[in-house]
C-alpha positions in Angstrom: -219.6 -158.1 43.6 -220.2 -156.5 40.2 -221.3 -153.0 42.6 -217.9 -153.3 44.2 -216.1 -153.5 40.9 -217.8 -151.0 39.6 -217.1 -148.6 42.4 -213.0 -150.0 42.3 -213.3 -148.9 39.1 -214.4 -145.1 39.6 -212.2 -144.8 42.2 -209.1 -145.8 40.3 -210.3 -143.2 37.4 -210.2 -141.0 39.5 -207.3 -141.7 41.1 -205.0 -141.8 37.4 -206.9 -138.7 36.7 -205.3 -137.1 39.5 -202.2 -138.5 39.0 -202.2 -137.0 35.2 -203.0 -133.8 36.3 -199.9 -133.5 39.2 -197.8 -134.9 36.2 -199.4 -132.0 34.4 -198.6 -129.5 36.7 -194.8 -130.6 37.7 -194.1 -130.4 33.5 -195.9 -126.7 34.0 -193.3 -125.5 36.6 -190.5 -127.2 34.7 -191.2 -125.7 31.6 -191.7 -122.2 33.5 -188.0 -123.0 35.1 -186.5 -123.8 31.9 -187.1 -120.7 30.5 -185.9 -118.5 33.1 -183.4 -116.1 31.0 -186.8 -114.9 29.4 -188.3 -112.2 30.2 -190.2 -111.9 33.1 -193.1 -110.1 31.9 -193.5 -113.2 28.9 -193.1 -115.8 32.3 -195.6 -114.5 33.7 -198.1 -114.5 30.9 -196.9 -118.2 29.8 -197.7 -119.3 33.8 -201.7 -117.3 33.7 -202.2 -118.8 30.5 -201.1 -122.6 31.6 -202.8 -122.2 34.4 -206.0 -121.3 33.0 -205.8 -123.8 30.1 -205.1 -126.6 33.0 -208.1 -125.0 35.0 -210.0 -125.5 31.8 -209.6 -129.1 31.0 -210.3 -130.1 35.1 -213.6 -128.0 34.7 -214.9 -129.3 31.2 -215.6 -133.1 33.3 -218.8 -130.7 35.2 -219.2 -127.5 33.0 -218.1 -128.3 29.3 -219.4 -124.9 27.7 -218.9 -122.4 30.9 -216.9 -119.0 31.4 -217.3 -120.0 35.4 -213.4 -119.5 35.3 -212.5 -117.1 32.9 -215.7 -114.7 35.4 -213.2 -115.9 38.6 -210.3 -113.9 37.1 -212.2 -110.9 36.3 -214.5 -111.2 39.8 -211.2 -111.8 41.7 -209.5 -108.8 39.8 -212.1 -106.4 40.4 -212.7 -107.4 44.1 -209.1 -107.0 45.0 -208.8 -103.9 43.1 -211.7 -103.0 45.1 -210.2 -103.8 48.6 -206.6 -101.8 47.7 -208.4 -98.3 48.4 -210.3 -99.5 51.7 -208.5 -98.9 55.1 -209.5 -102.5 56.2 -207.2 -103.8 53.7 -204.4 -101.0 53.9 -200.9 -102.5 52.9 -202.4 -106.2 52.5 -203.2 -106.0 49.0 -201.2 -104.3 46.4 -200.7 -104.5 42.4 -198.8 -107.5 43.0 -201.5 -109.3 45.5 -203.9 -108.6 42.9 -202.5 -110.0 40.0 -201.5 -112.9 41.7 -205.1 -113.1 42.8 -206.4 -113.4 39.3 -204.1 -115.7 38.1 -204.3 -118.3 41.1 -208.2 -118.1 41.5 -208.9 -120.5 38.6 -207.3 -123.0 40.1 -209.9 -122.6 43.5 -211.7 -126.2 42.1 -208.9 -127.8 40.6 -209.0 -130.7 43.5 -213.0 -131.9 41.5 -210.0 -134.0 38.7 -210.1 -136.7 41.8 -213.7 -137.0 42.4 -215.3 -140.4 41.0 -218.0 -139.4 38.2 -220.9 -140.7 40.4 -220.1 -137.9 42.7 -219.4 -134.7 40.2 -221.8 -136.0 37.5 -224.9 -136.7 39.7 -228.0 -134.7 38.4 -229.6 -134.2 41.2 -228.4 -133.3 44.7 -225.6 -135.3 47.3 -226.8 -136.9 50.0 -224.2 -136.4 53.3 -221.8 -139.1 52.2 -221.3 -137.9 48.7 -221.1 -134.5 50.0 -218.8 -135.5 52.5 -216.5 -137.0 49.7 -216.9 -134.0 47.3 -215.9 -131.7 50.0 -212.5 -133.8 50.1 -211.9 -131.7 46.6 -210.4 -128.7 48.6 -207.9 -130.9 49.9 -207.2 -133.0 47.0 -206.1 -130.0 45.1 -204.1 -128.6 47.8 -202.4 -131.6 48.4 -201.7 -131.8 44.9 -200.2 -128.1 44.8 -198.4 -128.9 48.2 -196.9 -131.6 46.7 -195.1 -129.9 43.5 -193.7 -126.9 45.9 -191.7 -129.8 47.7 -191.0 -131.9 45.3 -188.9 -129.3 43.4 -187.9 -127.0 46.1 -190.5 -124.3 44.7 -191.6 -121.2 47.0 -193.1 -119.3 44.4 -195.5 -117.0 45.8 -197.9 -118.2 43.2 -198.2 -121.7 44.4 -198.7 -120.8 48.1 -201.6 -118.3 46.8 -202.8 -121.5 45.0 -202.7 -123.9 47.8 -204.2 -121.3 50.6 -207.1 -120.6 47.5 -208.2 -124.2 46.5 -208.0 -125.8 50.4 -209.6 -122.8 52.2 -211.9 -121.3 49.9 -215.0 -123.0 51.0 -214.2 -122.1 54.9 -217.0 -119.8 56.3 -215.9 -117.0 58.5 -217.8 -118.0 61.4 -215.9 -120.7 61.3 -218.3 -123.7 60.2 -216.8 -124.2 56.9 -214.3 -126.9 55.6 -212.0 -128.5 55.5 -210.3 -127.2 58.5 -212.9 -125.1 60.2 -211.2 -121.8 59.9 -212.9 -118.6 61.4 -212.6 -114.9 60.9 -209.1 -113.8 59.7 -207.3 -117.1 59.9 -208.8 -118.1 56.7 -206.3 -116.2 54.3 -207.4 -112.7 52.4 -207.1 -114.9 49.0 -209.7 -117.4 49.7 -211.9 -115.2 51.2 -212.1 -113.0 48.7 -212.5 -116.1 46.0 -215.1 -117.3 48.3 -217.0 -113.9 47.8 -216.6 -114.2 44.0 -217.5 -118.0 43.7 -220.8 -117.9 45.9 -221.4 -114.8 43.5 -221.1 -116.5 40.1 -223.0 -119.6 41.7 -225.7 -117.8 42.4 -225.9 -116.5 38.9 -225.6 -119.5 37.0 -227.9 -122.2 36.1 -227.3 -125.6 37.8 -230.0 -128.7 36.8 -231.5 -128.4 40.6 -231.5 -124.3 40.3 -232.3 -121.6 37.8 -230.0 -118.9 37.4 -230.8 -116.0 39.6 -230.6 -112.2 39.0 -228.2 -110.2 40.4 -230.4 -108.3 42.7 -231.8 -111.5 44.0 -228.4 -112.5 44.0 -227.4 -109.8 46.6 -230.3 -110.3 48.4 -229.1 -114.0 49.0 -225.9 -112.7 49.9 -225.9 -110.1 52.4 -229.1 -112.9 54.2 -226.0 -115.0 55.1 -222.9 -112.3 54.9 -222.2 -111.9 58.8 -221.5 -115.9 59.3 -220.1 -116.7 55.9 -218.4 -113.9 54.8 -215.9 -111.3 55.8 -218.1 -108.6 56.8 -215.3 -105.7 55.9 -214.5 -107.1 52.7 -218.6 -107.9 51.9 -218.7 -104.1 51.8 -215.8 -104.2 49.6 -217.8 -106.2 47.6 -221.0 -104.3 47.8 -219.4 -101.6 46.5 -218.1 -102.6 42.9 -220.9 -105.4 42.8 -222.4 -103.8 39.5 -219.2 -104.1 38.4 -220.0 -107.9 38.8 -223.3 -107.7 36.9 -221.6 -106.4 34.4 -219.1 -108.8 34.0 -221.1 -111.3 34.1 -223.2 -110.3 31.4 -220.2 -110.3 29.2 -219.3 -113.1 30.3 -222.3 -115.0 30.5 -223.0 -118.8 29.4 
């Protein structure tokens, strides 16, 4: 009995943290609407830097010291920068993709505010139900995101971008990802090229069951799974301004 509490009791955490952090997000939009005889250039930079500060707190409950998302915007940035010269990606990503893609990519794990502690906190690796209820974090924050855009009659690009990032970015382009089990282009440009910068910085970074890998080693990784995870046009994308990457990450490193 004193188990089942106990568990009762994580859930419903969970659940008001949730709850707290759709409240947070419907007072972001209405503070963004309130101010709409401002100029757009200063909306714009108010709505990146809420975002990111929202991203923030949501992220400090499994990585209290990280740059992992401040690395996402400047991955994200370069990547898409990246893809606007190839042909693959003629007229599908433009100035206005890509900064859109930088501001919305923080968000890509903002569904993990729902997950009981037991789950994000556990120091060693998920078994198959824990990972089956991590997983659930892409749709949590999507829902969440869905929810606000209908709520107050929102289609801002911004939040569509957000919702297609955080529910589809862990799809696999063969198809044997989640939560839906996209394959090949029906998983949307955004995620997939989120996807390509969050395997990236996971790979680099230093979990307590992994030690941080190289960025060579990194690659190597990478391109070992690239034709069923990733998009193989935009892995070459990648490929190509991946020491821009290394870089980054150095300055940006934990």
């Amino acid at each position: 009995m004193q188990a089942r509490v106990q568990a009762a009791l994580r859930l419903k955490a969970a659940q008001e943290r949730s709850d707290l952090f759709h409240h947070d997000l419907l007072m972001l939009n209405r503070e963004l609407e309130q101010n709409l005889n401002a100029k757009d250039s200063d909306l714009i930079q108010a709505r990146n830097a809420l975002v990111l500060a929202l991203a923030t707190l949501a992220e400090k409950r499994d990585r209290p010291t990280g740059k992992h998302l401040r690395r996402m915007v400047v991955f994200s940035r370069r990547l898409a920068e990246e893809a606007r010269n190839s042909t693959a990606f003629a007229g599908l990503v433009d100035n206005n993709f890509i900064d859109m893609l930088a501001c919305c990519a923080p968000l890509h794990d903002i569904g993990k505010v729902g997950l009981p502690d037991h789950i994000l906190l556990k120091p060693t690796r998920l078994d198959a139900n824990e990972r089956r209820i991590m997983e659930t974090h892409t749709t949590i924050g999507a829902d969440t995101l869905q929810q606000v855009a209908e709520q107050h009659g929102f289609h801002l690009a911004f939040l569509h971008m957000s919702i297609d990032i955080t529910r589809h970015h862990h799809e696999r382009f063969d198809g044997h990802g989640y939560p839906d089990r996209l394959a090949g282009t029906a998983i949307p440009l955004s995620a997939r090229m989120v996807t390509l910068c969050d395997v990236y910085d996971a790979l680099r970074s230093r979990r307590v069951y992994k030690p941080a890998l190289p960025h060579d080693t990194a690659l190597k990784l990478m391109q070992e799974g690239a034709s069923s995870q990733f998009d193989p046009s935009l892995f070459q994308v990648f490929l190509r301004c991946s020491v821009d990457f290394a870089r980054m990450y150095a300055e940006l490193s934990d």
